[in-house]
C-alpha positions in Angstrom: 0.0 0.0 0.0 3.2 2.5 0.8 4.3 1.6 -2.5 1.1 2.5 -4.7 0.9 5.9 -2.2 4.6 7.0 -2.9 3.4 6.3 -6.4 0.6 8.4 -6.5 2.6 11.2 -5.1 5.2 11.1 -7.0 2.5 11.3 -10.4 0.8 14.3 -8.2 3.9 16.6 -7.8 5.6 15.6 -11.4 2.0 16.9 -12.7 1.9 19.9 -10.5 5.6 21.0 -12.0 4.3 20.2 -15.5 1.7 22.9 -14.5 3.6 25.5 -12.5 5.9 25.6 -15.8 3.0 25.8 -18.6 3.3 28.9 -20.4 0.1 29.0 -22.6 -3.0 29.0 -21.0 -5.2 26.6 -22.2 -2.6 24.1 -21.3 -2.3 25.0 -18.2 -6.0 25.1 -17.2 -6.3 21.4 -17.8 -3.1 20.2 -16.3 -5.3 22.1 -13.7 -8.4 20.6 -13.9 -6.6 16.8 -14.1 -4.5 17.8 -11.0 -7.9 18.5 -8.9 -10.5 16.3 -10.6 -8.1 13.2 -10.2 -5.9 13.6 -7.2 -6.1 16.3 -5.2 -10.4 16.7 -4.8 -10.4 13.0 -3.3 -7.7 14.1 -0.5 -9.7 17.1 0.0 -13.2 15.2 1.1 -11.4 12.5 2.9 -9.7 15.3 5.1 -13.6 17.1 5.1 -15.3 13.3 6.1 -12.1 12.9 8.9 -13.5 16.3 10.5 -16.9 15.1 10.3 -17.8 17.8 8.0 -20.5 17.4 4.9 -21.1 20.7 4.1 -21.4 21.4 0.2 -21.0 25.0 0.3 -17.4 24.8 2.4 -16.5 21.6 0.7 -16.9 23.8 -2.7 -14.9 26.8 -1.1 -12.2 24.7 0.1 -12.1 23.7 -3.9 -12.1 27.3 -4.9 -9.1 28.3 -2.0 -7.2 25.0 -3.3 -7.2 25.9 -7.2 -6.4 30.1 -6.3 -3.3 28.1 -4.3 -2.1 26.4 -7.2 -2.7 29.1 -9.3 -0.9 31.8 -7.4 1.9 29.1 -7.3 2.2 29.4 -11.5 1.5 33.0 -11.7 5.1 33.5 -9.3 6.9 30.5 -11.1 7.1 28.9 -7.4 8.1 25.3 -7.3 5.5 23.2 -5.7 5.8 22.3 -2.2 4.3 18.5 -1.5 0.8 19.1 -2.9 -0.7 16.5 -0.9 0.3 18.5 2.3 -0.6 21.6 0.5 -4.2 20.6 0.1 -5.1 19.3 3.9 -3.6 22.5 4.8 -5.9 24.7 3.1 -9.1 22.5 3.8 -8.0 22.7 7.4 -7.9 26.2 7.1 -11.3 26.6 5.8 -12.7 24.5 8.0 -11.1 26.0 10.9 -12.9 29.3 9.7 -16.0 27.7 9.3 -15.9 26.1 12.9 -14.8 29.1 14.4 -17.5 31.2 13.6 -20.1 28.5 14.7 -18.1 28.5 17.8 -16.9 32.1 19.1 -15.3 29.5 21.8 -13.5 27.7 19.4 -11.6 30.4 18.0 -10.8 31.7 21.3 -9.4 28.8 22.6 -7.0 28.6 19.1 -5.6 31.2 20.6 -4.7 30.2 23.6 -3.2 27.2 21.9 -1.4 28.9 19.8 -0.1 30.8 22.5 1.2 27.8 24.7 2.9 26.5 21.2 5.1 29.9 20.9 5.7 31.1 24.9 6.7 27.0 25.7 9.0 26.4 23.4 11.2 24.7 25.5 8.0 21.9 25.5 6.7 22.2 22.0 7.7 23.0 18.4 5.7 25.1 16.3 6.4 25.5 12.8 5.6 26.1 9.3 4.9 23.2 7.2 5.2 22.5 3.9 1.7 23.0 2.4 2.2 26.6 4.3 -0.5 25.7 7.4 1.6 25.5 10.9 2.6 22.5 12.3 2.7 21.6 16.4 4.4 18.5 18.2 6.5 18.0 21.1 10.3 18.9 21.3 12.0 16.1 19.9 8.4 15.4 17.4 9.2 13.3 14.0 8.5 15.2 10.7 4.6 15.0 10.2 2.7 12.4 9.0 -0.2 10.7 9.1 -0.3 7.9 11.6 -3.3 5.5 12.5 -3.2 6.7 15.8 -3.6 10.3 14.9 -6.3 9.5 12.1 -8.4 8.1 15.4 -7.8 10.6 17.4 -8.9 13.2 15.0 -12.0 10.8 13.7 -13.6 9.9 17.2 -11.8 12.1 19.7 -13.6 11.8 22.6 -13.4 8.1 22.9 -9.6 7.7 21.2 -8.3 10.9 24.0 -9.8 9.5 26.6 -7.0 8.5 28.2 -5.1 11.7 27.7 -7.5 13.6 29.3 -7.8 11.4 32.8 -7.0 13.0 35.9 -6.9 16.1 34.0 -8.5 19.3 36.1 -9.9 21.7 33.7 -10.3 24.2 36.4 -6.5 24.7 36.6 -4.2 27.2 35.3 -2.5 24.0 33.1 -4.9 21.9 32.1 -4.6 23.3 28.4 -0.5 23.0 28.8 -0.5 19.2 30.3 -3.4 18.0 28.1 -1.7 19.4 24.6 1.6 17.7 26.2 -0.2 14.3 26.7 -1.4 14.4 23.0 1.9 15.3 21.3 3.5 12.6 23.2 1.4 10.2 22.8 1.1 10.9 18.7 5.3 11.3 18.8 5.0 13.3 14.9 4.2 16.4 14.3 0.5 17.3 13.4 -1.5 20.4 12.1 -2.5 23.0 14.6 -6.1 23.2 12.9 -6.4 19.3 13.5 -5.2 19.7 16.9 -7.7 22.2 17.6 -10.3 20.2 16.8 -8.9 17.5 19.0 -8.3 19.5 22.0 -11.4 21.6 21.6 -13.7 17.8 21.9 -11.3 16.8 24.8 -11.1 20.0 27.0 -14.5 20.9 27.4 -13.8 24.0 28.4 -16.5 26.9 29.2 -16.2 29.5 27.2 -13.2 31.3 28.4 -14.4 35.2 29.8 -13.6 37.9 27.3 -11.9 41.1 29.5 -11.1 44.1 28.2 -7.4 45.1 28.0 -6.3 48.6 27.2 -7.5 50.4 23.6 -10.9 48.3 24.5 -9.8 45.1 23.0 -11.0 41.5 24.1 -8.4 39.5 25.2 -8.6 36.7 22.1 -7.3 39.9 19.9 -4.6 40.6 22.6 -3.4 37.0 22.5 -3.4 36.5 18.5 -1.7 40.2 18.4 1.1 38.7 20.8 1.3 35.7 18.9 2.0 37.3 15.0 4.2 40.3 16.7 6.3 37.4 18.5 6.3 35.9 15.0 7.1 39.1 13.4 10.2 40.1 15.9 12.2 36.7 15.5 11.7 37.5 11.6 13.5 40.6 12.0 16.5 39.9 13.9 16.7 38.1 10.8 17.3 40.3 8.8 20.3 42.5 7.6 20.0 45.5 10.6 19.3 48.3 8.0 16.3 46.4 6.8 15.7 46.0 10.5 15.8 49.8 10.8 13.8 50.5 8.0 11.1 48.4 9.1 11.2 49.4 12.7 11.6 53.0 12.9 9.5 53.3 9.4 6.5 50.7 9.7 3.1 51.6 10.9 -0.4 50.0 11.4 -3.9 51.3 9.5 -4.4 53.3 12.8 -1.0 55.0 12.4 0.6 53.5 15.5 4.4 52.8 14.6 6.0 49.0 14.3 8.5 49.9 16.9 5.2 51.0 19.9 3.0 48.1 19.1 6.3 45.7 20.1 7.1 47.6 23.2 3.3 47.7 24.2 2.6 44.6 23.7 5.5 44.0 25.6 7.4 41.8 23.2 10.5 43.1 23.6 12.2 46.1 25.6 13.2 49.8 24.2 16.8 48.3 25.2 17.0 45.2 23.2 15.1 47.7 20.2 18.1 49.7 20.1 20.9 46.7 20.7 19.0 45.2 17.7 19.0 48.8 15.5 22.5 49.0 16.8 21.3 52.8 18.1 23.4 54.5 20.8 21.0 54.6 23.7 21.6 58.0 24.1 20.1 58.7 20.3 17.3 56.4 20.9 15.2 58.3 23.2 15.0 61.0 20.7 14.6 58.8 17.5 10.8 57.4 19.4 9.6 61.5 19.7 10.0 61.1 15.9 8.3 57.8 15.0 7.3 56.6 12.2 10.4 58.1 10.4 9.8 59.7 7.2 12.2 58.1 4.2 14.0 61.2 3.9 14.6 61.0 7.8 15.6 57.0 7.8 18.1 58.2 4.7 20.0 60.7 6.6 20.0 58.0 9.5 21.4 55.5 7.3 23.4 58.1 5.2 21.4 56.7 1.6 19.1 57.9 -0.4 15.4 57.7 -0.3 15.4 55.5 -3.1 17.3 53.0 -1.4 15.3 52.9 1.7 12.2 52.1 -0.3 14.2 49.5 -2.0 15.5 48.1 0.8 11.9 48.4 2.2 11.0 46.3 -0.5 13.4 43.5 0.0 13.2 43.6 3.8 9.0 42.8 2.6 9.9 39.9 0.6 11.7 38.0 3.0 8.8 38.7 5.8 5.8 37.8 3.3 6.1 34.4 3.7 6.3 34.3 7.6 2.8 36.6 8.8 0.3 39.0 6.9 0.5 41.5 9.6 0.6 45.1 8.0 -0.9 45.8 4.4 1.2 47.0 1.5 1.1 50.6 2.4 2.3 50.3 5.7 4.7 48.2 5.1 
């Protein structure tokens, strides 16, 4: 059976290249059409019927998302990543969306699992798979997969988790942290985070978790997903070359007009000392250079000592490498 499925995928992803590369159009709408029709459609349902989902109008959406993916994949003349991987990862996506706004507690409690994936990393990884959707497991996880015993757990959670969740209190402060833990370990691969959503959100039942208000009026979900992509967003730019970094910190805003740099400091990502050992900024400078936020271009060129042109160029490259990491900040503010 390994056989014919390593078979199968190597046809899929030999027929997605042949696509990516078509140059004339008609050609490339039915290497399209075969791609979806034939292979990728099936994997699509399957992952729909493993969620317990029947619905005609997402499963059709989930289509539509899938075939703008593959698409957007020829328009850039991107190689494609394992297709297979690529389609559960949007489906899952979709789904999640479609879950989550049944269930306002559903979404919140993503949140809060995302959260204990990124602020206890020293228990769990957390990264970006292949088909683009993030990936959990525990430190140590094997690549992910699809293993019987994560196909039950996802199928009939409640009866296949049991054990996981036993002697679990969900009245305490870790019952989210310890029950996640039990999961991971007992899968041993890693696993998507929609999928384990879904998993953890039959297992835990939790009560709706209180929305609070905290500062500029917002509930505490939006505070927790904010943390998460600015978290995201920081370890991205120590990343970069440190006049990109400058560029993006002193220069960046959000639709409101609030600056890169405040949102990281009020949000309490990082400190205004770390900011300026990062910018590689005197501290004595720094002080004054936040009276002036966001910088102008012709104020980050004389900074820099280049021209405008090259801060909106190196603007533009700094944008590139971040695209692919969060969607944070739309074109113009970025």
């Amino acid at each position: 059976m390994a056989i014919f499925a390593g078979w199968e995928r190597w046809q899929v992803q030999r027929l997605g290249a042949r696509f990516v590369s078509e140059k004339e159009g008609k050609a490339a709408r039915r290497h399209l059409e075969m791609l979806l029709e034939k292979h990728l459609h099936s994997h699509l349902e399957q992952t729909l019927h493993v969620l317990r989902i029947s619905d005609l109008v997402l499963r059709e959406s989930a289509q539509t998302a899938l075939a703008q993916q593959l698409t957007l994949l020829r328009e850039k003349q991107l190689p494609p990543p394992d297709l297979f991987e690529l389609t559960e990862s949007v489906t899952l996506q979709i789904a999640s969306q479609h879950l989550n706004a049944l269930q306002p507690a559903r979404r919140q409690l993503q949140l809060c699992i995302l959260s204990v994936l990124r602020n206890r990393a020293d228990l769990f990884l957390l990264e970006k798979g292949l088909g683009g959707g993030l990936l959990a497991g525990i430190k140590g996880a094997g690549r992910a997969t699809t293993s019987a015993r994560w196909q039950r757990l996802v199928t009939v959670p409640t009866v296949a988790g049991a054990t996981y969740k036993a002697g679990l209190d969900p009245q305490t402060t870790h019952f989210l942290t310890e029950l996640m833990e039990r999961i991971l370990s007992g899968v041993g691969h890693r696993v998507a985070v929609e999928a384990l959503v879904s998993v953890v959100s039959a297992l835990s039942d939790l009560p709706e978790p209180p929305v609070h208000d905290v500062g500029e009026n917002h509930p505490l979900a939006e505070k927790l997903e904010a943390m998460f992509l600015l978290r995201q967003l920081w370890d991205a730019l120590l990343a970069l070359p440190v006049r990109q970094r400058v560029i993006l910190l002193l220069g960046a805003q959000d639709t409101t007009g609030e600056s890169l740099l405040s949102l990281l400091t009020r949000h309490e990502i990082v400190r205004e000392g770390e900011l300026a050992q990062a910018m590689e900024i005197g501290t004595r400078s720094f002080p004054v250079l936040l009276r002036e936020l966001p910088c102008s271009d012709t104020r980050l060129a004389e900074l820099l000592k280049i021209t405008p042109e090259t801060v909106r160029q190196q603007r533009l490259n700094a944008r590139l490498r971040l695209v692919n990491l969060l969607d944070l900040w739309g074109e113009q503010a970025l």
